[in-house]
C-alpha positions in Angstrom: 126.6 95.9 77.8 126.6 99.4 76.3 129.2 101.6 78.4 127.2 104.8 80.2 128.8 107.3 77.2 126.6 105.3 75.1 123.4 105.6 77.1 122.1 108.8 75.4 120.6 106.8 72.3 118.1 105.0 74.3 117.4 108.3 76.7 114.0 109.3 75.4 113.3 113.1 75.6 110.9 113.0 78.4 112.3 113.2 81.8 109.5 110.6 83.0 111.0 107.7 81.3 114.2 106.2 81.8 114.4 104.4 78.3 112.5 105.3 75.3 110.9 101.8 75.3 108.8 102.5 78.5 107.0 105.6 76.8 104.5 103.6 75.2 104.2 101.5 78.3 103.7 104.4 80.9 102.5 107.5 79.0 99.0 106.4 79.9 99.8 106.6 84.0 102.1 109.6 83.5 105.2 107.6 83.8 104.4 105.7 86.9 103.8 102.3 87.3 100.8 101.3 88.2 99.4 98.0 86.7 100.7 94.2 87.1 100.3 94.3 83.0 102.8 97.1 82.6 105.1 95.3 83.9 104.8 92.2 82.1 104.8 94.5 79.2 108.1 96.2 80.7 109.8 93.1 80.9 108.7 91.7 77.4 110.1 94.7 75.6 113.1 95.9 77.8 114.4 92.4 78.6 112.6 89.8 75.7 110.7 87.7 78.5 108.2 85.1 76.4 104.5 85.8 78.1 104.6 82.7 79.9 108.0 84.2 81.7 106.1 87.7 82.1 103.1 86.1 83.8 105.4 83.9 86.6 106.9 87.4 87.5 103.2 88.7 87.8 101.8 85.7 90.1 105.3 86.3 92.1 103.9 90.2 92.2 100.6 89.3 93.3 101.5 87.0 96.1 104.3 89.8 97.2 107.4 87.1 97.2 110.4 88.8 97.2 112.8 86.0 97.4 111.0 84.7 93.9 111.1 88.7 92.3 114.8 89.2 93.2 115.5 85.8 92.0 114.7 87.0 88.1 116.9 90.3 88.4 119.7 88.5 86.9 117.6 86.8 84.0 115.6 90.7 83.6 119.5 91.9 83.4 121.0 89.4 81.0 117.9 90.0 78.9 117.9 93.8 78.8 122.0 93.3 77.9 121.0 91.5 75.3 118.7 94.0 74.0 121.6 96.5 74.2 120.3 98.8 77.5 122.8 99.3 80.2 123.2 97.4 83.7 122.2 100.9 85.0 119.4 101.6 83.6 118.0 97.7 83.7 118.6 98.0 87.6 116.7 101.5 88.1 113.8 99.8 86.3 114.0 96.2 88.2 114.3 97.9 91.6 111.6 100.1 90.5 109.3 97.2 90.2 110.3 95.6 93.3 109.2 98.5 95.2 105.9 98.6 93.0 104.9 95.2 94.1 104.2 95.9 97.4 100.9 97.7 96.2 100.5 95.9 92.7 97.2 95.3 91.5 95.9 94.2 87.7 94.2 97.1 85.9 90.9 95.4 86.2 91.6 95.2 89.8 92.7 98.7 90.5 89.6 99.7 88.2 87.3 98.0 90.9 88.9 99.5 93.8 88.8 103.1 92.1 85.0 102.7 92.2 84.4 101.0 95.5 86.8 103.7 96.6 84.7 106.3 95.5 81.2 104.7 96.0 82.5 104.1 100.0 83.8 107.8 99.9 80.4 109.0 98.6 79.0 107.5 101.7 81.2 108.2 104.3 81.3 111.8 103.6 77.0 112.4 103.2 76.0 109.3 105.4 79.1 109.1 107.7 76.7 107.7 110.9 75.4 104.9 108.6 78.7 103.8 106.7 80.7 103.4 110.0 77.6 101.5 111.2 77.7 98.9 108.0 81.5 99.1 108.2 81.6 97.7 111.8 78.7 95.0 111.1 81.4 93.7 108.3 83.9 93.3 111.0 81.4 91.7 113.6 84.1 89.1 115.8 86.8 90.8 114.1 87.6 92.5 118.0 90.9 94.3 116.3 89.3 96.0 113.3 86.1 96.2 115.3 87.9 98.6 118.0 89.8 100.7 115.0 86.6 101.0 113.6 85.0 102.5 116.9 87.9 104.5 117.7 87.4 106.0 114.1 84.2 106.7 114.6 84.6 108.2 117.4 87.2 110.4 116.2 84.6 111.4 113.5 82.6 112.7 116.3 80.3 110.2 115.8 78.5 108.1 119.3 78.4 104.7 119.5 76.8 103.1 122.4 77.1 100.3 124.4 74.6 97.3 124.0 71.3 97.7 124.9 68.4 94.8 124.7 66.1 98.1 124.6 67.7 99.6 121.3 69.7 97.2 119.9 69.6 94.5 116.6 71.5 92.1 115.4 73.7 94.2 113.2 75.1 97.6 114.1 72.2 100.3 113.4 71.6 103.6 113.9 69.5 105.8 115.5 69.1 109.8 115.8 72.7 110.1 114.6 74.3 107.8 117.2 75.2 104.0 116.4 73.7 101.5 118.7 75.9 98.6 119.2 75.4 94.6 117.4 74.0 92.3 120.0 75.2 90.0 117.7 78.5 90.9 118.6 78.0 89.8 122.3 79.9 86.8 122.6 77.4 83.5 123.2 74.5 85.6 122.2 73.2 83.9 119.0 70.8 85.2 116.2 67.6 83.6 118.1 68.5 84.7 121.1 68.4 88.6 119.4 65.5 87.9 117.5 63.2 86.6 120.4 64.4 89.9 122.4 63.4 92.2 119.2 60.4 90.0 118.6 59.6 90.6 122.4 60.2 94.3 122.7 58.1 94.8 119.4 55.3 93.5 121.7 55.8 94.9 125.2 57.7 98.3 124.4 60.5 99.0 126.2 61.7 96.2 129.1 61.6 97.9 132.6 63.5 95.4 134.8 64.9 92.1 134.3 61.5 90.3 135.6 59.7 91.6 132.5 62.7 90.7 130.3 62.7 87.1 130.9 58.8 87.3 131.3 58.5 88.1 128.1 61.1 86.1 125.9 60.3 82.9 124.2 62.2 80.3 126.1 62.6 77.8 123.6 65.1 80.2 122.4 66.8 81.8 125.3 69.8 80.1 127.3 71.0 80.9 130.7 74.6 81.6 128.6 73.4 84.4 126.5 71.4 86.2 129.4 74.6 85.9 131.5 76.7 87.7 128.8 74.3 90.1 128.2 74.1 91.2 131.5 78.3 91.6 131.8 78.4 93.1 128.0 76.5 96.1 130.3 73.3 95.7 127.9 70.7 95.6 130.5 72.4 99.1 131.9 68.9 100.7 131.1 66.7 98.2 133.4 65.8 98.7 137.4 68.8 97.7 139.3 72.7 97.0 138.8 74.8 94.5 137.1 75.2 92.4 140.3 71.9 92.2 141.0 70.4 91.2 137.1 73.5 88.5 137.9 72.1 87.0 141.4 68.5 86.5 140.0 68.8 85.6 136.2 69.1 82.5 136.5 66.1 81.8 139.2 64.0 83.7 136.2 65.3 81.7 133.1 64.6 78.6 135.2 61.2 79.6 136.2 60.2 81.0 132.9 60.7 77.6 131.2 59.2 75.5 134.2 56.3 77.5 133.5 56.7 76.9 129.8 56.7 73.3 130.1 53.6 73.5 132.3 52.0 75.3 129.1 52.7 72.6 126.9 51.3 70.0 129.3 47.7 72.0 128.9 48.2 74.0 132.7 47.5 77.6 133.0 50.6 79.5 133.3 51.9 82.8 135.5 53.1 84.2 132.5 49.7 83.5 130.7 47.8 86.3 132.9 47.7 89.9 131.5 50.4 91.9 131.3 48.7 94.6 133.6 48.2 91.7 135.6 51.2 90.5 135.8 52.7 94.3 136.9 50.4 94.2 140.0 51.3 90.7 141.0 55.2 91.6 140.9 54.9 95.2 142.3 53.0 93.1 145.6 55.4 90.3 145.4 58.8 89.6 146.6 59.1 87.8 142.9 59.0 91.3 141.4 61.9 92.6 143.7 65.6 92.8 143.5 68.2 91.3 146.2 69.3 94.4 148.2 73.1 94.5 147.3 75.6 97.6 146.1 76.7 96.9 142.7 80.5 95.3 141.1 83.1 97.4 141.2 84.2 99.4 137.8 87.3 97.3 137.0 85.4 94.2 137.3 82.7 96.1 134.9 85.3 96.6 132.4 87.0 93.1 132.7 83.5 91.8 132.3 82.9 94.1 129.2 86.3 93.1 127.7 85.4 89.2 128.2 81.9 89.7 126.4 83.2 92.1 123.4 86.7 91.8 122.9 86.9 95.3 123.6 86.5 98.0 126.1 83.9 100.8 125.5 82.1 102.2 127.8 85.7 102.9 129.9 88.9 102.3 129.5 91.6 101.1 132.0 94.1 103.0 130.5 92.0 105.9 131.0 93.2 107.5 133.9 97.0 107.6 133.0 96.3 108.7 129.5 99.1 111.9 130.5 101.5 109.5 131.5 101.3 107.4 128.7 101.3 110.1 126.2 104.6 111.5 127.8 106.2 108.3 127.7 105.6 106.7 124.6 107.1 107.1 120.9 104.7 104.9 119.2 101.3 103.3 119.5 99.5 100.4 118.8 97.8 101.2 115.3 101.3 102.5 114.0 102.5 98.7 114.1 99.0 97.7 112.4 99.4 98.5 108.7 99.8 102.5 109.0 101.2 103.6 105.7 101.6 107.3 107.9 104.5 106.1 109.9 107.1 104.3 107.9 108.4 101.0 110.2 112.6 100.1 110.8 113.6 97.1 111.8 115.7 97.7 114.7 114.1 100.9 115.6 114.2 101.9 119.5 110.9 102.2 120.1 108.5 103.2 123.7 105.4 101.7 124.0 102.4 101.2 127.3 99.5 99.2 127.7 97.4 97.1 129.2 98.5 93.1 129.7 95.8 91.3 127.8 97.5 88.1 127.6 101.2 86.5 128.8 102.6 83.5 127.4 105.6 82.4 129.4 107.7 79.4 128.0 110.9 77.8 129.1 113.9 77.7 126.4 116.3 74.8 125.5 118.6 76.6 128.0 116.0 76.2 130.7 115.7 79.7 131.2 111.9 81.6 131.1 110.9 83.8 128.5 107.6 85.2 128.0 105.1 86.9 124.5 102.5 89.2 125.9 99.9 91.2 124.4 100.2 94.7 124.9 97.0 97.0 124.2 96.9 100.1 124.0 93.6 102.8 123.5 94.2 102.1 119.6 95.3 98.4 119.3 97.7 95.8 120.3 100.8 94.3 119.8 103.0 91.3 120.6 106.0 92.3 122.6 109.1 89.4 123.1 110.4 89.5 126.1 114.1 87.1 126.0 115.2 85.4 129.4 117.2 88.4 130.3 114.5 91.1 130.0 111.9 88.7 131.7 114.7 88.1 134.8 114.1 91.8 135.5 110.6 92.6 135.1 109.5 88.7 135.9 106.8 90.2 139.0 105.2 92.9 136.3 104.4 90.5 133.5 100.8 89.5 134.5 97.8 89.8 132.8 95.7 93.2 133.7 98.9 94.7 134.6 99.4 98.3 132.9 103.1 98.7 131.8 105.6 100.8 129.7 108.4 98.9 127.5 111.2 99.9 126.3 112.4 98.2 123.5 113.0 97.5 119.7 110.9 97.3 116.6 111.1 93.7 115.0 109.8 93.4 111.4 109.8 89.9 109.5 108.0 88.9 106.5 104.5 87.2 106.4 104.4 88.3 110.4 102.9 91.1 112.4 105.5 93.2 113.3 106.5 93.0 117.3 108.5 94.5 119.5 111.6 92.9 121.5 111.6 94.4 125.2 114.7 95.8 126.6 113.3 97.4 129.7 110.1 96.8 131.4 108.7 99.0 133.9 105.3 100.1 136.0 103.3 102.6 134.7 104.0 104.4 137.8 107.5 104.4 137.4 107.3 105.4 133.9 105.9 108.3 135.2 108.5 109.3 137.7 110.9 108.3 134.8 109.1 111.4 132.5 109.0 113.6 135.4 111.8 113.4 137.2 114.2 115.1 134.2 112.2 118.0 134.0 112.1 118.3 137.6 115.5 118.3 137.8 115.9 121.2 135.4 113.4 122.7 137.1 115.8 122.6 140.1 118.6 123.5 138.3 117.1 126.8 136.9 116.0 127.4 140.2 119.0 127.3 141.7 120.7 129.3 139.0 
């Protein structure tokens, strides 16, 4: 090993490389490391790897194993000791390319993504209403990346409105600068289903009430599944009448639209044969035609409902009305847990966090004692927060799905995993509120008295 007094030989002039062999490695990337290749060419010259040797440190780049990378910092060592550079500087270059695996890509790799990255920016920038319409089509039953997307849009300025079998398609689309949302995305609501409605309301024009829907729709390919979740999705918002009553007749409709179809095939003359104008006059003078007098679901079953059928909420948000407390209380959210390089994650971390329940998972441990996961969602994501047998003891009556609560707790990070958060102290959203308030009026009170 050559002692540090020595190290000024292999220095090169350049304060952007450490040793004098990385010049012609780096010089075309400015000294950084940016390509898998460099550093099989790093370890080749610095520490006399074979390229067979080079290529396993590559894959183990690639695939982001750190257990296999560290495992070769003694071999990259002995090698570079060999080839008379110093423990110092062989260890300033390994960690350096231990931290450059995390983003490591192969030159023709990074080459593709440098023009994707600019094509997509291209877009984005001069067609930003259509390229956040494609981009959420690509995530269609990806519900997480589906609501960043939105939210992002959104953000962007940009509408994006709820389904609606009067101006929706399959995919995403857009129309006068607003995005109209997938019916595709509906859950249960299958591509025949969207292409009879399209097919339908090419023919008729827009759909007036729910009678003329059905009326019109081949029934060979509608179910009474798919007209169900379209009605809670909230995408027959723009027909006669409310959600409750599209959901106490459609399924009198459905089964009379394929009697009649059946009747068709057997050679007899059907209802739904007559003329259309026909057809208005008959249900304008007919009970058929009508709607059950009855006031409509409340909002929170609306959003549940909208939730179920899209994995998300849009139109409202039950989080909406304590958006102040939340903001108060928290010192994180969601989408900073999800893979945002703008806030930098520590395991350990105290952390506040509130949300919605979406889901609770209570189990009992080998000490018989309950536990619970839950799934926490916020107006930017979700996350799984742990909640051990002594946390749960304490906040056992909260922890139920639909219930909107603030944790306390701390950040847990583990590799190949979503990071999550371990609860210390769970809490109403109501008393996280007089939790934020009460400080301040206490000052208040002191100042006052002062």
């Amino acid at each position: 090993e050559i002692a540090p007094s020595d190290w000024s030989s292999d220095v090169c002039s350049s304060d952007l490389y450490l040793h004098k062999s990385l010049e012609p490695i780096l010089n075309v990337s400015y000294g950084c490391l940016v390509y898998q290749e460099q550093v099989m060419e790093i370890v080749r010259k610095l520490a006399g790897y074979t390229y067979g040797r080079s290529d396993i440190l590559r894959r183990a780049m690639g695939k982001k194993n750190m257990d296999d990378m560290l495992a070769e910092k003694e071999t990259f060592l002995e090698g570079c000791k060999k080839n008379g550079i110093g423990k110092e500087i062989g260890e300033t270059v390994f960690n350096e390319m231990v931290s450059f695996a995390e983003y490591a890509f192969n030159k023709s790799h990074a080459a593709a993504y440098a023009a994707l990255g600019y094509h997509t920016g291209y877009l984005k920038c001069y067609y930003p209403v259509e390229f956040m319409a494609a981009l959420m089509t690509s995530v269609m039953g990806e519900e997480k990346k589906l609501a960043k997307y939105i939210k992002n849009a959104r953000d962007m300025g940009i509408k994006v409105n709820p389904p609606d079998i009067n101006k929706g398609f399959e995919k995403f689309s857009v129309s006068h600068g607003e995005i109209n949302y997938g019916l595709l995305a509906v859950k249960h609501v299958g591509g025949s289903v969207v292409e009879a409605i399209t097919e339908a309301r090419n023919k008729v024009g827009t759909f007036k009430d729910i009678h003329s829907f059905i009326s019109h729709l081949d029934a060979n390919r509608i179910n009474k599944k798919a007209v169900e979740c379209l009605i809670k999705s909230g995408a027959l918002y723009s027909l006669k009448g409310n959600m409750a009553q599209h959901l106490a007749v459609y399924e009198s409709l459905i089964s009379e639209k394929q009697k009649n179809n059946r009747h068709v095939l057997e050679g007899q003359m059907s209802f739904f044969d007559l003329g259309e104008d026909i057809v208005d006059a008959l249900d304008e003078g007919s009970s058929e035609g009508k709607l059950p007098e009855m006031g409509d679901i409340s909002k929170k079953l609306q959003m549940t409902f909208e939730k179920e059928m899209l994995g998300l909420y849009l139109k409202n948000h039950p989080l909406k009305d304590y958006k102040t407390i939340i903001d108060n209380f928290i010192s994180i959210r969601a989408e900073n847990l999800e893979n945002d390089e703008s806030y930098v994650l520590k395991d350990g971390e105290s952390v506040k966090i509130a949300g919605i329940v979406s889901n609770v998972n209570v189990i009992t441990t080998r000490k018989n004692d309950q536990m619970a996961f839950m799934e926490l969602e916020d107006f930017t994501g979700s996350v799984e927060v742990i909640v051990f047998p002594n946390s749960f003891a304490k906040a056992r009556s909260l922890i139920e799905t639909d219930k909107i609560l603030a944790v306390s707790g701390k950040i847990s990070i583990k590799e190949e995993e979503a990071p999550k958060i371990i609860a210390d102290n769970i809490v109403s959203i109501d008393e996280a509120h007089i939790l934020t308030v009460a400080p301040k009026i206490g000052r208040a009170s002191c100042r006052e008295r002062v």
